[in-house]
N, C-alpha and C positions, 0 to 999 in steps of 0.2 A: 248033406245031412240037414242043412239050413233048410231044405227045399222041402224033405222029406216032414221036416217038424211042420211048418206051416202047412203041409198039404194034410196031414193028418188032424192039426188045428179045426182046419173049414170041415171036415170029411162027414163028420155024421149030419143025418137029418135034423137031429133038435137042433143041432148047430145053425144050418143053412135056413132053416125054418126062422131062428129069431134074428137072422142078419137080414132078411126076406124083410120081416116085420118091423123092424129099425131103417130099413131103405122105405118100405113102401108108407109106411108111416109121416116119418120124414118129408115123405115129396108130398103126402095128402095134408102134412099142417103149413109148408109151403104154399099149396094149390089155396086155402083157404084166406094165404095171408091175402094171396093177389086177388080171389075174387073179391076181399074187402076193398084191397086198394082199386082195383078197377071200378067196381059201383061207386067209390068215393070220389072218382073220377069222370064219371058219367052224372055224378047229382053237380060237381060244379062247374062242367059245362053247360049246362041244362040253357038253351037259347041261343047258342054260340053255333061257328061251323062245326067244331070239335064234338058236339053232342052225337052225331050219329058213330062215328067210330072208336069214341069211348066207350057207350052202349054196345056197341056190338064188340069189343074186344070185352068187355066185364060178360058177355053174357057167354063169350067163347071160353074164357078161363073158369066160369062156374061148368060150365059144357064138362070139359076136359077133368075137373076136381070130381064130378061127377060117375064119368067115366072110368077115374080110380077106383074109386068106391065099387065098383062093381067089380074091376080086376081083382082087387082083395078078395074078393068073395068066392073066386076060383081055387086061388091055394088055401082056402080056409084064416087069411090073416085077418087079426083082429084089429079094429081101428082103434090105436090108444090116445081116448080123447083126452088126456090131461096133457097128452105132449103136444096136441093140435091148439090145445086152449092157451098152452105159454106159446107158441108160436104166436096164434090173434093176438094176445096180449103185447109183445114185442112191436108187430105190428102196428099197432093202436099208439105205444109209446115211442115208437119213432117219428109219431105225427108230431111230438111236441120241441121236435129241434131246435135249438136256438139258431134263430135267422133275424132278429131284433126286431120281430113283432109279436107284441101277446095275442092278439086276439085274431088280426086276416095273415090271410096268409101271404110271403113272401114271393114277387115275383119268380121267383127258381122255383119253386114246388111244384110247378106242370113239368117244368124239367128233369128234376129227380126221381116222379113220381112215375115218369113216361121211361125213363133212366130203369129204372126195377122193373116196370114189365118187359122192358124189352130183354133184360137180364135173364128175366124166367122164364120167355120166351126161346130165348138162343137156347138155352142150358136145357131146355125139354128135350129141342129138336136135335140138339149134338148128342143126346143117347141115344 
């Protein structure tokens, strides 16, 4: 009976249509957070060894954010930019962690920073 309520739950189209649109949504205000962080990670290697595959993982993860944007456009999902904008935002405010420096940044922050792409990286490729 349990099975039968939840399957009728998901069953209609408006249904499945705004679950659609809350998952793909979702992953496009994610995709947005990492191209931030990636480009923010490619201006402060700038002259280092690390400058070319920061650069090129920022311009892979704008690739891919891009790419959604287009899959939305096949089942007709709307991009809801107010939930992509508090995502950036979150993003933006987790730059200002307490690591006991105001102004540069704390040795760990290539680590952390490297730490979240690879996060959203795995968690792409495991769906």
């Amino acid at each position: 009976m349990e099975a039968q309520r939840s399957e009728s739950r998901f069953s209609s189209a408006a249904t499945r249509q705004r679950l659609l649109t809350i998952s793909l949504n979702d992953h496009l205000a994610r995709g947005g957070g990492g191209v931030s962080l990636g480009r923010r990670m490619a201006r402060t290697h700038r002259s280092t060894p690390a400058e070319a595959p920061s650069a090129e993982l920022a311009e892979e993860t704008a690739e891919n954010r891009d790419s959604l944007r287009v899959i939305m456009t096949a089942p007709d999902v709307p991009a809801r930019w107010p939930r992509v904008a508090v995502r950036r935002q979150a993003e933006r405010t987790a730059r200002g962690k307490l690591n006991g420096r105001r102004v540069r940044r704390s040795p760990l922050s290539d680590i952390l920073e490297l730490a979240a792409m690879r996060l959203g990286v795995e968690g792409k490729t495991s769906l």
